[in-house]
Steps between C-alpha positions, in 0.01 A plus 500: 500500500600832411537777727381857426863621472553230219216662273584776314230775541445848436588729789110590511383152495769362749371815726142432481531121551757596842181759592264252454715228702559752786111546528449193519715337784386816721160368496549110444684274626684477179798180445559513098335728224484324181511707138357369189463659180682534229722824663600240747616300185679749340247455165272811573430744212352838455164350538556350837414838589721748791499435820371766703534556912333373731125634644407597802290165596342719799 
């Protein structure tokens, strides 16, 4: 298994998915977070789409 410093991501992309992670284990009890997609893969194109920031779930 890959780790998230093995993929090679956009900065925005690699900061939204580290916003979304941090989010997450305040409020879970959070052990792994798993990607999918093809980003994670390395085969995304211009109609994977951008990745935009996080929302404020509240």
């Amino acid at each position: 298994m890959k780790t998230l410093a093995d993929i090679p991501l956009a900065t925005p992309d690699r900061e939204a998915i580290d916003a979304a992670a941090g989010l997450l284990r305040n409020r879970f009890p959070v052990v792994h977070i798993l990607l999918f997609g093809s980003k994670t893969t390395g085969r995304d194109d211009p109609e994977s789409g951008p990745v935009s920031g996080p929302t404020d779930p509240g």
